[in-house]
C-alpha positions in Angstrom: 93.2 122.8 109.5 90.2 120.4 109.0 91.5 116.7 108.2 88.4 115.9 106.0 88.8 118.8 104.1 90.8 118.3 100.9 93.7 120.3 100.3 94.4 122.7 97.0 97.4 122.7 95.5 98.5 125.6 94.0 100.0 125.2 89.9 100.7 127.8 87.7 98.6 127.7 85.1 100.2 126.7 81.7 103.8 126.4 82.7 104.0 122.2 83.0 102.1 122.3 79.7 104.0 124.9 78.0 107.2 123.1 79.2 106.2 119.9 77.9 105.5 121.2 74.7 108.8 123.0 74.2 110.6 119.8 75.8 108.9 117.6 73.4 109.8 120.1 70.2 113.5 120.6 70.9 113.5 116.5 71.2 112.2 115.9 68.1 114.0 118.6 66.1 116.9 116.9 65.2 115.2 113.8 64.9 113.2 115.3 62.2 115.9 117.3 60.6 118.8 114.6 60.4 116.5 111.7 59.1 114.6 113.6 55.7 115.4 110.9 52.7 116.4 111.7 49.8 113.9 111.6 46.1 115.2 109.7 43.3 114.1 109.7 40.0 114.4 108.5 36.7 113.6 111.0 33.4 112.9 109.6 30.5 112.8 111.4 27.1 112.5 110.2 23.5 111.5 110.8 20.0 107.8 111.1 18.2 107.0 108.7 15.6 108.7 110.2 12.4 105.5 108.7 10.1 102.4 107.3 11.6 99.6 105.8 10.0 97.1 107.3 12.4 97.9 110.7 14.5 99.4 110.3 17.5 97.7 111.9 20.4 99.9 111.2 23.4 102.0 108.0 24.9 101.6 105.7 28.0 104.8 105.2 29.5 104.8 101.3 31.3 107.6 100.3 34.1 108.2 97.1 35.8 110.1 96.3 38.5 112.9 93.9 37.6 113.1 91.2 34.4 110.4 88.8 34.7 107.9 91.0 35.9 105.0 92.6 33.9 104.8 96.0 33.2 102.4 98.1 34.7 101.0 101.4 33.0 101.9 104.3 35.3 100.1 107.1 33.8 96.4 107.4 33.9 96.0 109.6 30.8 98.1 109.7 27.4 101.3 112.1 28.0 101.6 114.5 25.2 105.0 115.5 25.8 107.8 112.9 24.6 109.2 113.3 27.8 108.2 112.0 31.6 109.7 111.8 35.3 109.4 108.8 37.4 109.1 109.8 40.5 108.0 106.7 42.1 111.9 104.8 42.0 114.1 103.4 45.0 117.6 103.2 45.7 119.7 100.4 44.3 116.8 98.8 42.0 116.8 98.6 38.5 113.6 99.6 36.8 112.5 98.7 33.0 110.5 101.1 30.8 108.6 100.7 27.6 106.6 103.7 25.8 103.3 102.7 23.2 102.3 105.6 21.2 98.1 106.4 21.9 95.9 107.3 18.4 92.8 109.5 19.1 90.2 106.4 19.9 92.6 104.9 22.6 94.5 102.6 20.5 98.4 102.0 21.5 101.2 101.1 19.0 103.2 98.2 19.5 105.9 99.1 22.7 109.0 101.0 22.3 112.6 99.5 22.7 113.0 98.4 26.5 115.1 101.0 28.5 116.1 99.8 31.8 117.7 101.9 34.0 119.2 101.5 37.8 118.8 103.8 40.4 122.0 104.5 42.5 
């Protein structure tokens, strides 16, 4: 054997990599399976105007977070439906609503009653 010659080592090709691969799967499964949160959200339904001066065309649908705080308009186009999912909630806060009616040249009524509702 030559002592300036370098020596081969001999590796199965693959196998460490296809090891580590499976090693590194089974180690995150059940981090992945057992830490998945669960959605909350908040549906919200109510009534059309009964009489309206001007046809309504839809409703934008404003939360905020806690009293004190302004609302912020969480839909970016009129809702025709009298009905809308919030999606966007988190446990253990409270969240308040208000709904203004839209006319045909962009126009919102005055806001609806306040709805506040708490997330368990």
């Amino acid at each position: 054997m030559n002592p300036n010659r370098p020596r081969s080592r001999t590796r199965l090709p693959g196998i460490h990599s296809l090891f580590s691969t499976l090693l590194f799967a089974y180690l995150l499964l059940p981090i992945s399976t057992g830490c998945s949160p669960k959605p909350h959200s908040i549906d919200l339904t109510w009534a059309a105007p009964a009489t309206s001066p001007v046809p309504v065309v839809g409703y934008n649908i404003y939360r905020a977070p806690d009293e004190g705080f302004s609302y912020h308009l969480l839909n970016t186009s009129p809702i025709k439906e009298t009905k809308y999912t919030d999606w966007m909630v988190q446990s253990g806060r409270t969240y308040h609503y208000m709904i203004k009616s839209v006319d045909a040249n962009g126009v919102e009524s005055d806001p609806s009653n306040v709805i506040t509702m708490k997330v368990p």
